[in-house]
N, C-alpha and C positions, 0 to 999 in steps of 0.2 A: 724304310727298313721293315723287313716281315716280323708280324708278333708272335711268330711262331717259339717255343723254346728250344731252348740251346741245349745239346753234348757239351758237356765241360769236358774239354781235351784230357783233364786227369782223369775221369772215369774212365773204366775198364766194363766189355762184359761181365767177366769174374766179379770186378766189385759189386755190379748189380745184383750177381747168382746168390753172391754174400749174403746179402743184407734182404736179401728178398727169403732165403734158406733159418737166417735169425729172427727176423718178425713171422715167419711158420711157425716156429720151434715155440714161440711164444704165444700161441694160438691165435695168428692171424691180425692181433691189435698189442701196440707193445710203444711203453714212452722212448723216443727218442733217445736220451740220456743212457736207459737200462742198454740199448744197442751198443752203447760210447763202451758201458762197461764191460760188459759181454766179451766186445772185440778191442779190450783195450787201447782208444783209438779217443777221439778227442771229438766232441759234439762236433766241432768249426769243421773239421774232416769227413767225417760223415754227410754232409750239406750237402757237398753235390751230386753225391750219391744219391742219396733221397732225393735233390730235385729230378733228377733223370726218370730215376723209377717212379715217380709224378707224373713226370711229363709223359712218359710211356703209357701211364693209367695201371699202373699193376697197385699202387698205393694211393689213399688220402691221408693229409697231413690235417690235423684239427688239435690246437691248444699241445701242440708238442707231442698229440700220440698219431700213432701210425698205423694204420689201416689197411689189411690187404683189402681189393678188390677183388672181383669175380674174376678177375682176366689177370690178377695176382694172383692169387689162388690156383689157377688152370695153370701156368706157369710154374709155378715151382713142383706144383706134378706133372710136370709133362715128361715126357722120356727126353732125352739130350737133342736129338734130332729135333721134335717137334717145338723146345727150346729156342733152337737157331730159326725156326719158322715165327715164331710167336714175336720175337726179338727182331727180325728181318722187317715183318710189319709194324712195328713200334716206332721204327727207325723212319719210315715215311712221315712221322708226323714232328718231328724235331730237326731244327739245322744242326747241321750243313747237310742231315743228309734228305733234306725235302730237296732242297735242289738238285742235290745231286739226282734223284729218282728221275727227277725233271729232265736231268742234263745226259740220263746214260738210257733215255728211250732213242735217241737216234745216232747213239756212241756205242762201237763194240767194243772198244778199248779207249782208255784214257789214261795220261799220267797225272800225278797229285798238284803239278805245275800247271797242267791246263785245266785240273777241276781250281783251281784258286784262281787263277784269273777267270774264268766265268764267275768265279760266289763276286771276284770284285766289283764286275759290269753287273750283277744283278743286284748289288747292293746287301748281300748277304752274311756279310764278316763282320764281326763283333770282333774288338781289340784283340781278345784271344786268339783268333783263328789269323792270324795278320804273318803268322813266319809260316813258309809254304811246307817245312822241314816239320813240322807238328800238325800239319794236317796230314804229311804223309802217313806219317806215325800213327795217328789217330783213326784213317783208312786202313789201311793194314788191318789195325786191331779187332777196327770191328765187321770191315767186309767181308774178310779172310773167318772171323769166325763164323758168320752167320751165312759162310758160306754164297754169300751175292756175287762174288768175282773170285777168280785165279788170280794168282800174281807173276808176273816175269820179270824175277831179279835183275838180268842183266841189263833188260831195256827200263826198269823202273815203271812196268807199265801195268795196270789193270786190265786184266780182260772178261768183260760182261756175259756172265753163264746163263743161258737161256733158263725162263723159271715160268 
């Protein structure tokens, strides 16, 4: 199995824009906790948020406080558009959607059924990602925002925008 890091199916873009717009707001380095209260929201809640926005590199996490990065910083100024570019490349480097990048160089369209059984054969599903109904979900959210694919409701299917 890859050591790459994981989208936790509950994170949202939005959530990331959140919490990346509150550690700004606090010049850039801010303890964990002050975030809980800010957005009256519960440390344990905020986790996976933070790990994503880790794994993406826009934050470091050290002794509970929280650090923008250079490429956090460039982000949460960026204009909205260059947002979805900034976030589009992030997404290269955490599953499900490393593979997926893999999987839609020689796919023009695909459905969320047949990106789940390829993560199966590649070995790339953590217990999380194991109902194909929450990875559709979870595609959606975030191809559709960062603007990587079209969707076609009727057919359920993805189709890959040339970039």
């Amino acid at each position: 199995m890859s050591k790459r890091p994981r989208i936790s199916s509950s994170v949202t873009p939005e959530m990331i824009m959140g919490i990346m717009d509150v550690i700004f707001d606090h010049g850039g380095k801010v303890d964990l906790a002050r975030i809980a209260i800010n957005l009256q929201s519960d440390v344990d809640d905020l986790l996976p948020v933070v790990e994503v926005a880790e794994a993406f590199g826009f934050i470091k996490v050290e002794n509970g406080d929280i650090t923008l990065t250079n490429l956090g910083s460039k982000f949460v100024r960026a204009r909205s558009s260059d947002k979805k570019l900034i976030l589009r490349d992030a997404l290269k480097r955490v599953e499900p959607f490393a593979t997926l990048f893999r999987l839609i160089r020689s796919r023009k369209e695909f459905t969320a059924e047949e990106l789940f059984e390829d993560l199966m054969k590649s070995r790339e599903l953590s217990e999380e990602y194991r109902d194909p109904e929450e990875i559709h979900h979870m595609l959606l959210e975030w191809l559709l925002f960062t603007e990587l694919v079209d969707y076609d409701g009727d057919e359920k299917k993805f189709i890959v925008k040339k970039l």
